[in-house]
N, C-alpha and C positions, 0 to 999 in steps of 0.2 A: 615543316614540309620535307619530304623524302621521294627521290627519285630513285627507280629502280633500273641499271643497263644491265641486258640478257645481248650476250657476244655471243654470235652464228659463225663458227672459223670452218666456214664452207666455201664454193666457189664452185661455178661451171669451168671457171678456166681464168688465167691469172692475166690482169692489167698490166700494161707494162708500164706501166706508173707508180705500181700502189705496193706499200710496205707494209699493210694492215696483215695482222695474224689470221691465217685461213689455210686449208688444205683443199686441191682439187678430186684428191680422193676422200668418200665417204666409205669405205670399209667399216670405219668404226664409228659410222655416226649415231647407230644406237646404244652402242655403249656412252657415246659421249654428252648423249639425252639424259640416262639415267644417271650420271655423275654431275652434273649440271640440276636434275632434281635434287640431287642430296646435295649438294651445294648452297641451294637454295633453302632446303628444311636446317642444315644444321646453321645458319648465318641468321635466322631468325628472328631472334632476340637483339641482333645489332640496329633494327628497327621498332620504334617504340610508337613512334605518331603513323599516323595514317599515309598509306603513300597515294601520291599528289602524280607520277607520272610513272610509265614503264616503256621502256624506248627497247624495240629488238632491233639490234646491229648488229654487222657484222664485217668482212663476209657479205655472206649473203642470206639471210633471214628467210624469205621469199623459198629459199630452194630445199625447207621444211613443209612435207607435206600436212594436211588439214590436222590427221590423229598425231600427228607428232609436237605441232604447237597448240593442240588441245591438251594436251598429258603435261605439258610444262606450265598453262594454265592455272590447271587444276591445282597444282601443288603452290604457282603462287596466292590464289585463291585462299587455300585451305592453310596458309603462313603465316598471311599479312594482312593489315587492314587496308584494302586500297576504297578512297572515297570514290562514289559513285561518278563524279565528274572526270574523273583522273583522263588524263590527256594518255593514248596507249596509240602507240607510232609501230610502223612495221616497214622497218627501210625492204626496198624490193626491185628486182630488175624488171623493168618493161616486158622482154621476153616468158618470164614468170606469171602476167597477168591476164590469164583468160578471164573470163565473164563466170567460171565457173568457181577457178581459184577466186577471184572477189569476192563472188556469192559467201563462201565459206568460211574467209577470213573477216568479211562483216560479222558474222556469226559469234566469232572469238571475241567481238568487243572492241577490234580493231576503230579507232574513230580515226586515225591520221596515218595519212599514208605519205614515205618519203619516197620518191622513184627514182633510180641511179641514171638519167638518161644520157649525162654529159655532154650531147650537142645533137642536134636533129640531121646534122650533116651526115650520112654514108663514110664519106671520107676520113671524117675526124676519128669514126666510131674503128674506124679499121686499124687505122693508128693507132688508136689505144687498145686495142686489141678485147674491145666490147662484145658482150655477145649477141647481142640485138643490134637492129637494125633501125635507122630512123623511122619509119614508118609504125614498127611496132612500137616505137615511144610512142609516138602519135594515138594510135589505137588504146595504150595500157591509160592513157590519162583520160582519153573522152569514157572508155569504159567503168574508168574507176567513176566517174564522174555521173555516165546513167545510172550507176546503182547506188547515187547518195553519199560517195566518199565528197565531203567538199572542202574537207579540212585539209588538203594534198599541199605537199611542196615538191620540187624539182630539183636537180642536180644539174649544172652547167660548169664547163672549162675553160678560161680562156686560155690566152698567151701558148696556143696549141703551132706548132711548127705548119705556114702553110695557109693560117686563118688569119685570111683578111679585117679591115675592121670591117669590112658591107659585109662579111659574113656574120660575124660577131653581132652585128647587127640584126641580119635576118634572125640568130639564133633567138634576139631578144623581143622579135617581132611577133615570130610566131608564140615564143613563149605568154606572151602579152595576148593575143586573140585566142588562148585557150583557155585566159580568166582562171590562172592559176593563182591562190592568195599568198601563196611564199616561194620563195627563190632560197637557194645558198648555191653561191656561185663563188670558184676557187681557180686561182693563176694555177695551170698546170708547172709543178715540180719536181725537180729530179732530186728523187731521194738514194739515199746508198743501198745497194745489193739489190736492185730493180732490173728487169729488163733495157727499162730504159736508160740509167746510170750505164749500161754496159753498153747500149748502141752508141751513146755519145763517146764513150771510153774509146773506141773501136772506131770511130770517125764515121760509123754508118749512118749517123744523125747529125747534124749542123747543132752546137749547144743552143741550148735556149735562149729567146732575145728575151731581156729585162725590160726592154723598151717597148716591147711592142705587146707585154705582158700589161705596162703601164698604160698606157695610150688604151689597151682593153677596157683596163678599171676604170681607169677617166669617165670613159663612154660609158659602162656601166652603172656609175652612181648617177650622171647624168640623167641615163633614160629613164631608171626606175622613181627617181625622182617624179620627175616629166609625167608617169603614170601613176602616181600616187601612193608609190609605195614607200614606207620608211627604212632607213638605214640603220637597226636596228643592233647590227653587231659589223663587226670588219667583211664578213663574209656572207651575211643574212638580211634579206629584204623582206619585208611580209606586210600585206593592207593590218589596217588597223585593227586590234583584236586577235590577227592571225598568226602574230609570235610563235615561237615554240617555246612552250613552257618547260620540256625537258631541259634543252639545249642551256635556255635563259639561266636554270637553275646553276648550271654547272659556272657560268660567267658573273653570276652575285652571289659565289663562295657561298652555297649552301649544301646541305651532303647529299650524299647519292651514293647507291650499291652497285658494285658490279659484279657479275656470275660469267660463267665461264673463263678459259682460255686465255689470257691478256687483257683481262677484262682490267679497270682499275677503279677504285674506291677512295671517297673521301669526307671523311665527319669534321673537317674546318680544323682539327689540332695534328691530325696524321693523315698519311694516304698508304695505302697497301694497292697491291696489283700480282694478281694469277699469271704463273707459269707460263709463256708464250709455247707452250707445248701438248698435242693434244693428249698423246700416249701418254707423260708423266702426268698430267690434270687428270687423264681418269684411275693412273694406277694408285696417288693420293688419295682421292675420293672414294676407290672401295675399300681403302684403308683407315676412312673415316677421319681423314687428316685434309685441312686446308691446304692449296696449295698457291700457298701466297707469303709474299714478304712484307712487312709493315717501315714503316719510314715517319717516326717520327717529327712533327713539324718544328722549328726552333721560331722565334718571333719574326728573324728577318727572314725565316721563308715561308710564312703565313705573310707579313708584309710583301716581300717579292707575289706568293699569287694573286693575291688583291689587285697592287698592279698590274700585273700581266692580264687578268682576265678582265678590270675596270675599264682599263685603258684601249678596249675592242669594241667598245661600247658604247651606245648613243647617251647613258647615265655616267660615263666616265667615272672619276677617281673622286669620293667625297672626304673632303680633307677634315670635317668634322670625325668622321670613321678614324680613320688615321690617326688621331689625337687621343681618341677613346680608346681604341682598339690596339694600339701601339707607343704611343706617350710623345711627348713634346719632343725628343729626340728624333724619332721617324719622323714624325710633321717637317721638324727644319731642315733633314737634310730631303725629305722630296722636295720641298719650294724651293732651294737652292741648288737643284738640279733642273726642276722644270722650268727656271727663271728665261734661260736663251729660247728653249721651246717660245714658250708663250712670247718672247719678245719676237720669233721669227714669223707666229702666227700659224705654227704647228698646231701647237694648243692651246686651247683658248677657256675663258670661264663662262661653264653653262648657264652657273651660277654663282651667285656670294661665294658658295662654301663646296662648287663643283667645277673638276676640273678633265675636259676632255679634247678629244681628236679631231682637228677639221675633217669633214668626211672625205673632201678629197686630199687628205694628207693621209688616212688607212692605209694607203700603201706603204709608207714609213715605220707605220707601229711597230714594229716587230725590235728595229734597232733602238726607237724611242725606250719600249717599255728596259729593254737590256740596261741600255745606258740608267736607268730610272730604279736599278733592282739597288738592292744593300746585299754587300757581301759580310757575312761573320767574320 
């Protein structure tokens, strides 16, 4: 199996949250089409089996009009073998989504749509400095919805300065009577060189509370619970069947290509990742030169991402793997690290030979998997 991620580093206008590579100007967004196709024709060959998913990220994917992600199509079309089932996602902003734009992005083969909505609330949305408006979240999911999208997931924030849990609540209520099949829902963070990083810096934000980020999550495995949904990853809910098979791919270490901009790759022994830059990504590219760095993997950092991405996961860490894949040495020192876990009832055994995260203990993972890495 082979995943393909196509990085959109566009933007109506910048979150003050968000660290992802993008530009609010498109000046040279058609150049950066055409260097993004020959990116794609000359990587080619780094694909050999059929590809299984194509995930458009970004950015903002959505803010490519109809002929511009049909030309990028085409070329993957005319590359790669993608199977007829392949799971093909198009993250998009709510404001993005006329009845028209659907019409057209069905058309391209779109079957899953991801929607940025991050809270139905007005308020919230202003604070993060969104460009739509709750309502039009409202509108972009029942539309995507009359016209047969039904494979849809959502974007929500919590631990937002301000939201209550009865809000946090309402966000999950309505989400819940619009008979969405997936959730990925994420604690709002303060990343470095953000807008946001700098209101807090600046005292014009109160820092964020941990606590009430917590008391969010709580309530959130909770509800989704309560309505049937599975806990599926640390940050992904979805009815039965309705997983995302991109996403999934990337957290059971299996490979995946990325094109564009900061885009990053990874075939299970190396990972490489594009130039976080638009003008150097296309001045490489019409030079016929990749513009990417390679990073070869050593066993304890194939071992560390196993961890890291097993350990988010309702199929946790299988310690038969570990022993195949790594030798008797890894096997003993994860059991003799995860010994206090499991006795605190962090983590538990899913099975004989599996070993994972209480779901309401996800909020923890992040320090777990650390403490759990091997250093060279």
């Amino acid at each position: 199996m082979a995943g393909l991620y196509i990085h959109i580093p566009f933007c109506k206008q910048k979150c003050n949250y968000c660290d992802f590579h993008f530009s609010v100007s498109l000046k040279n967004k058609a150049e950066l089409i055409e260097a993004l196709k020959k990116e794609l024709i000359l990587r080619k060959d780094e694909v050999q089996e059929s590809v299984e998913t194509i995930y458009f990220g970004g950015g903002t994917p959505s803010i490519f009009m109809y002929d511009e992600l049909a030309g990028i199509f085409e070329v993957i079309q005319a590359n790669y073998s993608i199977n007829p089932k392949a799971e093909i996602t198009l993250e998009a902003n709510p404001d993005d989504l006329s009845l028209k734009y659907l019409k057209e992005i069905k058309n391209l083969n779109f079957n899953r749509l991801s929607i940025g909505v991050q809270s139905f609330f007005d308020a919230d949305l202003q604070f993060m400095n969104r460009a739509h408006t709750a309502k039009e979240a409202v509108f972009a999911i029942e539309n995507a919805k009359e016209l047969g999208f039904q494979n849809l997931t959502i974007d929500l924030i919590y631990g937002v300065p301000n939201m209550s849990l009865d809000r946090w609540k309402q966000n999950l209520e309505l989400f819940s009577s619009l008979d969405i099949p997936h959730l990925s829902s994420y604690a709002l963070t303060v990343e470095a060189k953000t807008v946001l990083a700098y209101a807090i810096k600046k005292k014009k934000i109160k820092p964020l509370d941990d606590e009430l980020a917590k008391i969010h999550f709580e309530f959130l495995v909770d509800f989704m619970k309560e309505h049937s949904y599975i806990q599926y990853e640390l940050s992904n809910f979805a009815k039965k069947g309705s997983e995302s098979k991109h996403n999934t791919s990337y957290w059971q270490g299996k490979k995946y290509l990325g094109f564009g901009p900061s885009a990053h790759s990874f075939n299970t022994t190396s990972r490489s990742w594009n130039v976080a830059n638009n003008s150097k990504y296309i001045k490489s590219l019409r030079a016929g030169e990749l513009p990417s760095e390679i990073e070869e993997l050593s066993k304890s950092m194939q071992y560390n991402e196993y961890i890291m991405t097993g350990l988010r996961t309702i199929w946790g860490v299988d310690t038969n793997k570990i022993k195949i894949d790594f030798g008797d040495q890894y096997l003993s020192y994860f059991n003799s690290r995860n010994k206090k876990y499991l006795e605190k009832q962090i983590l538990y055994l899913i099975d004989e030979n599996r070993v994972g995260v209480h779901p309401k203990k996800f909020f923890l993972v992040d320090g777990i998997i650390a403490d759990l890495f091997c250093v060279d």
